[in-house]
N, C-alpha and C positions, 0 to 999 in steps of 0.2 A: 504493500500500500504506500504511495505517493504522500509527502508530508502533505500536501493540499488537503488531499482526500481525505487525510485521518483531523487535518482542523476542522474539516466540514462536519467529520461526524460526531465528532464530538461536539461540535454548536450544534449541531440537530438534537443532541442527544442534551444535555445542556437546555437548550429550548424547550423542548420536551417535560423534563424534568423541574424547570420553573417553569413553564406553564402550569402543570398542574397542582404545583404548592401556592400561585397566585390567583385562578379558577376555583381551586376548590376552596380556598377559606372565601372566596367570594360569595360560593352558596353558603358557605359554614355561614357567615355575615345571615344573609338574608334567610335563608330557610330556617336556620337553627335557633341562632343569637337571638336575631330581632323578637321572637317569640317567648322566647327565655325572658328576657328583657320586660316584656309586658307583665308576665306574672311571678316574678320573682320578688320575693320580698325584699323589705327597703336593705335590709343589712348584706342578703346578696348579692342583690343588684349592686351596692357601694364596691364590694367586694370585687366583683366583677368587672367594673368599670377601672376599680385600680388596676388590677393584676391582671385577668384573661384580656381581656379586651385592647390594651397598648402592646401588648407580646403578641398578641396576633394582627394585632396590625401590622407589626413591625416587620413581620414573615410577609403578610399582607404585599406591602408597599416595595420590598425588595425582591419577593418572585416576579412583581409586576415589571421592576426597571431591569433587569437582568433578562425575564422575558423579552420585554421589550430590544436589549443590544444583542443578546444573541439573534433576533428577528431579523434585528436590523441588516447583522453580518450575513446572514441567509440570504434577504432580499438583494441585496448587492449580487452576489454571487447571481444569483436567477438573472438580473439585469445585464449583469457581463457574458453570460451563454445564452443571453437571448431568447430566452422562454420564458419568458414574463407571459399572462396573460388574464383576463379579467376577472377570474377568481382570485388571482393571487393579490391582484389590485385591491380590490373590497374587499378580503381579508385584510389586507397587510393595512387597509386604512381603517378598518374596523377595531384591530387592536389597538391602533397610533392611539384613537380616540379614546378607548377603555383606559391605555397607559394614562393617557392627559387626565381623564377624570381621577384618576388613583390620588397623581401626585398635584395634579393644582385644585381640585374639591373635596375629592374623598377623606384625603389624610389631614388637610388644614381644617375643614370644617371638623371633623372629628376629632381632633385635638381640643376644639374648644366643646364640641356637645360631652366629651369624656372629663372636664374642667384640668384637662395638662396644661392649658393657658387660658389669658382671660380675652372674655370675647360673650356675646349673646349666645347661649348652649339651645336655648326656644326658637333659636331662626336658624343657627347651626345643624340642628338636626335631623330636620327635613332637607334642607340641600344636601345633608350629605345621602339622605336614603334616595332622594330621589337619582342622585349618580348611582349609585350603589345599584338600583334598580335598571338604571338604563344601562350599566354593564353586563347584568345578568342578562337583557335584552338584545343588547348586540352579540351575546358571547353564542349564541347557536348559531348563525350565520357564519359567523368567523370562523369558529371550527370547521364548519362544513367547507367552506369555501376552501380552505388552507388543505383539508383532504382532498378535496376536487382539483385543485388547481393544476396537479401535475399526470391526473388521470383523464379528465376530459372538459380542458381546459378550451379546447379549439384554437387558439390564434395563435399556440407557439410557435417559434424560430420566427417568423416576420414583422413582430408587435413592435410597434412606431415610438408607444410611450401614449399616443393622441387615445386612446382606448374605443369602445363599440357607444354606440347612441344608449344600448343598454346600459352600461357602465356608470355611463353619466345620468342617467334615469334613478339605477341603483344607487348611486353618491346623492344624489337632492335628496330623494328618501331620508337617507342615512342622517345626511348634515342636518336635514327639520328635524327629526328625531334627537340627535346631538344638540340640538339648539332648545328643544324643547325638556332636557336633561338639567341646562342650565338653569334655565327661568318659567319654565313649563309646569305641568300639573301630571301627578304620578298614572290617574285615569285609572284603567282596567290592572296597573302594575302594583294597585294597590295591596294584593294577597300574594301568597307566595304561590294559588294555583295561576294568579291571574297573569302572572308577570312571565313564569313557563310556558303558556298559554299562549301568549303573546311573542315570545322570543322564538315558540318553533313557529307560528307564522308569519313574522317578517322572516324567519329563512324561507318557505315556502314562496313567500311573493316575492323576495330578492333573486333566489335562483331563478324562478319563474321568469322574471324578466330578461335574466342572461339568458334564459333558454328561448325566449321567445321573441323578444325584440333582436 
């Protein structure tokens, strides 16, 4: 094996491997926590908030950035062999976004909803579920796509960079959605079935559009 080839797979593997320490306490967050959180009495919940809850961020917030550079190192490589192609696109900008929400609303707001610094924890805390929610949202499509991408991707070896009319259809989607993570309202994302619910059909209409437009 080529040293290339063994960097590669080891950032695959790498990848891989924080992805799912930064995915999975994402559900840990929303399916589990959030629920605990409601009915947990005052002295666990204190409890909670001190200890479980900033140690799991902290795993939290670094599978996501480390996610995020090994991606980044992958996605290069796909661009320099020229097999880019519109799944890899809407994935690779699917997680850009999930990263962004982690480290510029997830983790600041939650600092102040967790009282680690001072700040409003009553307006803190719904912006941070409502990112929190619109990652668990985007994170079905992302996966799908990022498996799809190198299987039946359709445009490798000749993709331009300019992408398909679908692509760009699928991105406005995405971006209102992003936009509406910021300053938006959580809607049907409000449950933990609702927001499942929700995340395997925007994979459904996302692929649908690569496939049909």
């Amino acid at each position: 094996m080529e040293t290339m080839d063994l960097i590669n797979m080891l950032a695959r593997w790498g990848h891989l491997l924080f992805g799912m320490t930064w995915i999975g306490l994402l559900y840990y967050f929303n399916f589990i926590q959030g629920g605990y959180f409601k009915g947990a009495s005052p002295e666990a919940l204190k409890d909670a908030k001190a200890k479980l809850a900033p140690e799991a961020l902290w795993w939290f917030r670094w599978g996501a950035m480390f996610t995020f550079l090994t991606g980044l190192f992958l996605l290069m490589g796909v661009a320099k062999l020229q097999v880019m192609n519109d799944y890899i696109v809407l994935g690779a900008t699917l997680g850009t976004l999930m990263f962004m929400n982690v480290w510029m609303i997830i983790w600041p707001k939650q600092k102040i909803a967790l009282g680690l610094v001072e700040g409003d924890a009553a307006a803190a805390a719904p912006k941070a579920l409502l990112a929190s929610r619109t990652n668990v949202l985007f994170s079905g499509p992302m996966a799908f796509c990022m498996l799809a991408g190198p299987h039946f991707g359709g445009l490798g070896g000749g993709y331009t960079g300019a992408g398909s009319t679908a692509l760009w259809v699928a991105l406005a989607i995405v971006g209102a959605l992003f936009i509406n993570g910021l300053k938006g309202k959580q809607g049907p994302m409000t449950t933990v079935r609702g927001v499942i619910v929700s995340s395997l059909v925007l994979t459904l209409v996302l692929i649908g559009i690569l496939k049909v437009l």
